[in-house]
Steps between C-alpha positions, in 0.01 A plus 500: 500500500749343714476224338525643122814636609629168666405331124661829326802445699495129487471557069825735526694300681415165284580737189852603692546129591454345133684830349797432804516130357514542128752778558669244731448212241633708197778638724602157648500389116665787380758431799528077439556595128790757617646297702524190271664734259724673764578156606595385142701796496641425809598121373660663169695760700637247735565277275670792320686587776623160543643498179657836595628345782599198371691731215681725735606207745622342159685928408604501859661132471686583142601885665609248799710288234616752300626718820703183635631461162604840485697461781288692714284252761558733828307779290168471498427926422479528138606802517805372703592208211476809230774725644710187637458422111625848393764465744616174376477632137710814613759236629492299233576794298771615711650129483494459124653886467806384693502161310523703192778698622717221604454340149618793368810464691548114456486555158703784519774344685422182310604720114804675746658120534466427159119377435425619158164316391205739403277289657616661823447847414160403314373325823586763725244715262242292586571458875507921487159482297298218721596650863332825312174384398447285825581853672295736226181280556263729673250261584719167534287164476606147651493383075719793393750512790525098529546519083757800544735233761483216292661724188697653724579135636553415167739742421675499782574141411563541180786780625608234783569246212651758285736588751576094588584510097718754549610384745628171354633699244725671697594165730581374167680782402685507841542103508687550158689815638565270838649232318697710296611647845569215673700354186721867543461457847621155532848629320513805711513282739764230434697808424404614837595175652832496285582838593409470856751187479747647359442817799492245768837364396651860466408566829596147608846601345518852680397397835775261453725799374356695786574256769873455374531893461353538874737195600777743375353806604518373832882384427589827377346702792688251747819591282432832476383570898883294570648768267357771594649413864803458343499808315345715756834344681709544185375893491562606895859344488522667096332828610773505855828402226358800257508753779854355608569530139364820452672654792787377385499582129398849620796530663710379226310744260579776714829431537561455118296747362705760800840357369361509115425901546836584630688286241281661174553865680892448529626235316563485157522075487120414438551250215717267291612522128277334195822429322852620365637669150655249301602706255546890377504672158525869505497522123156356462404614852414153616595275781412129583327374786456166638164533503279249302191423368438200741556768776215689412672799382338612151595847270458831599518467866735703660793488721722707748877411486699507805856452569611130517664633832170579715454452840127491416203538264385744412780794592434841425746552241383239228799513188198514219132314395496216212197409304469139369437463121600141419465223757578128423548172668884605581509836565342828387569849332460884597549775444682750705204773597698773690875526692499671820849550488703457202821480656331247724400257183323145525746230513485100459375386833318784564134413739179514260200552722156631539292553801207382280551206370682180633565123292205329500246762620447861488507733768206627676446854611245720692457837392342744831455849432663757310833360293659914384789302283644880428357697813331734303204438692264363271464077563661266252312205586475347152856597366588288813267228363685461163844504675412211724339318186787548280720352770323210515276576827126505582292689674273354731383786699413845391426798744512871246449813715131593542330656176819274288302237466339171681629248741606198247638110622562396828814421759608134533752316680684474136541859490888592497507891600242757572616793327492840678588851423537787779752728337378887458482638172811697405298718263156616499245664768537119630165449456372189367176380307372346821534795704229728262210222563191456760633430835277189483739384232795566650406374873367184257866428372673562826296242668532274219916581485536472900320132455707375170834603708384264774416215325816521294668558880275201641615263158870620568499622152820774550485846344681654198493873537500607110810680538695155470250323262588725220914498490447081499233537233736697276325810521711847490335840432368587188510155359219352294265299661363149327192554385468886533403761229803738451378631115228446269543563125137571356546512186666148497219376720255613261710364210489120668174528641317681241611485175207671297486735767326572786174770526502547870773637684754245709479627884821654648763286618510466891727738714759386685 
């Protein structure tokens, strides 16, 4: 039994063993036939992956190329060459943006000065319209931007050599304009070099002028310093001689015009004749005088007669007043005016004088204050006036009474007499014309009165109280005065004046 189950055993193990074996042999050719495929496979895929290989080594290489190209070696991120490519592309853009904007004001400035060629303006366009598509492209290749900078290349030479043609242009332009100028300019400038000769020798010929006028200057101011020595000499010793003088012709003055009051207060011999009566006819009332032409002596001036026997002109008691009304070479006529005295007539020989007039030159009088010629109190200043000028005399100073009228002419060593009048009225309150005004006016005239009397006292001129001036004028009371109104006929003045009549009334005649 033991032994059936040692065979039994032995049978199931031999079974195992052969079915271990042909489960090994079918495995181990299963497995050999795997692996010669997997190992086929293997060849292919490393032979594949060599090619791979070899292909990316070759990518890598032309990536390696294309980078150094670029510009960008140091990178070796891909990521790191794509944004230093955007950033390039962003400067790029910014670049050609400002190159667009300075052609625009090249060309600008370029039409300012005078370039007018369209090709400017046309390029500028284009300049304008490349910088904008290299900066619109979105997704910028190396083809598109490289093609964009050569046209823009190409334009921008195309504006450079527009602008050199313009450029000659204009150096033409300005050659031609420069030779023109220099032609001008070459004349401007001989005249310059003419005028500047001509200037040179001008003020060659002043300086020389100058040099003698400072030579003389210098001459003169040595003169001049020795005179003005001598007349700073000259004017002590004249100034010391005028005070001598002075003192002395003070003295004198004094002395005369002290001796010149007392004789005009009581003498009666203040002057000498103007001539004699050659001749009387009481039938024509007429006499002759010697008086002539040459003399001065003219018609209608008039004449007091004195006695051929006076001490002295004029007396108080003249014999009668003349008036001339014919005067010739020889002699003259006139007629006989008044007789003081007709038992007392005027006789050959008789003295013919005037206190106004003189041969050869009138005299001169100075009229101060109120002149009453018939002391009724009112002033008679301007029948005075035509006395004097009917004689013959002048006036060269007159002083009316304050509210009679203005200060008129001046006192001058020519004047003859001042003529004064301090008589009281015989009729009347006594109260004159002068008296009624502002005592402004009044203290105005007495200042001015108290200062003519003292010049005429300083100039030695002697006073002739009025009271004598009239009797050797001719005057007596009541007579007619030259030049005075005594009546006015109206209806003859109409008559003459107006002969078809007259529609306004003719004022009054003036009261005297």
């Amino acid at each position: 039994m033991a032994a059936a189950n040692e065979s039994q055993g032995l049978k199931i193990a031999v079974a195992a063993f052969v079915s271990l074996t042909v489960i090994l042999a079918v495995t181990s050719y299963f497995l050999y036939s795997s692996y010669d495929k997997a190992n086929e496979q293997l060849k292919k895929a490393q032979a594949d992956l060599q090619a791979k290989g070899n292909e990316a080594a070759t990518a890598l290489k032309d990536w390696q190329d294309l980078r150094d190209r670029a510009g960008y070696k140091t990178l070796t991120d891909p990521q790191a060459v794509k944004d230093e490519i955007a950033k390039d592309h962003k400067k790029a853009v910014d670049k050609l943006r400002d190159l667009g904007t300075r052609v625009d004001a090249m060309v600008k400035a370029a039409q300012d000065k005078g370039a007018s060629a369209q090709e400017l303006a046309d390029l500028r366009q284009q300049v304008a319209q490349l910088v904008d598509r290299f900066a619109g492209d979105l997704n910028p290749t190396f083809a598109t931007s490289v093609d964009t900078l050569v046209d823009l290349a190409s334009n921008q030479a195309q504006l450079t050599s527009q602008f050199a043609v313009d450029n000659m242009a204009v150096r033409s332009d300005l050659e031609t304009t420069d030779t023109i100028n220099q032609g001008k300019l070459g004349e401007a400038e001989k005249s310059a070099d003419q005028a500047r000769a001509e200037q040179q020798a001008e003020v060659t010929k002043h300086e020389q002028d100058r040099e003698a006028l400072v030579t003389r200057v210098d001459q003169l101011q040595t003169l001049n310093s020795q005179q003005s020595a001598d007349i700073a000499a000259l004017k002590t010793k004249m100034q010391q001689e005028e005070e001598d003088f002075q003192k002395q012709l003070t003295d004198l003055t004094n002395q005369l015009k002290y001796l010149r009051n007392q004789l005009a207060k009581t003498e009666t011999v203040l002057d000498v004749r103007d001539g004699y009566v050659t001749f009387v006819d009481y039938t024509r009332n007429e006499v002759r005088t010697d008086l002539t032409r040459g003399m001065g002596a003219k018609p209608q001036l008039r004449f007091t007669i004195f006695d051929r026997l006076a001490p002295g002109l004029p007396t108080d008691k003249p014999k009668g007043s003349i008036e001339l009304i014919q005067v010739t070479d020889r002699d003259s006529v006139a007629r006989i005016i008044n007789l003081a005295n007709p038992s007392n007539p005027i006789r050959e020989g008789d003295q013919v004088y005037s206190p106004a007039w003189s041969p050869n030159q009138p005299q001169r009088f100075a009229l101060i204050g109120k002149l009453d010629m018939n002391r009724d109190g009112r002033d008679d200043h301007a029948d005075v006036i035509r006395l004097i000028q009917a004689a013959g005399g002048a006036i060269d100073y007159d002083l009316p009474p304050a509210g009679a009228g203005k200060e008129s002419g001046q006192i001058t060593g020519q004047t003859r007499w001042y003529v004064i009048d301090e008589r009281q009225p015989l009729r009347g309150p006594g109260v004159t014309r002068g008296s009624q005004e502002p005592e402004d006016q009044v203290a105005e005239f007495n200042a001015k009165r108290t200062a003519a009397i003292a010049k005429c006292e300083q100039l030695g001129i002697p006073p002739m109280p009025l009271e004598r001036l009239l009797p050797s004028l001719g005057y007596t009371f009541g007579m007619a005065i030259p030049g005075r109104i005594d009546a006015f006929n109206r209806s003859a003045s109409e008559a003459i004046t107006s002969p078809r009549g007259r529609s306004a009334p003719l004022p009054p005649p003036p009261n005297r």
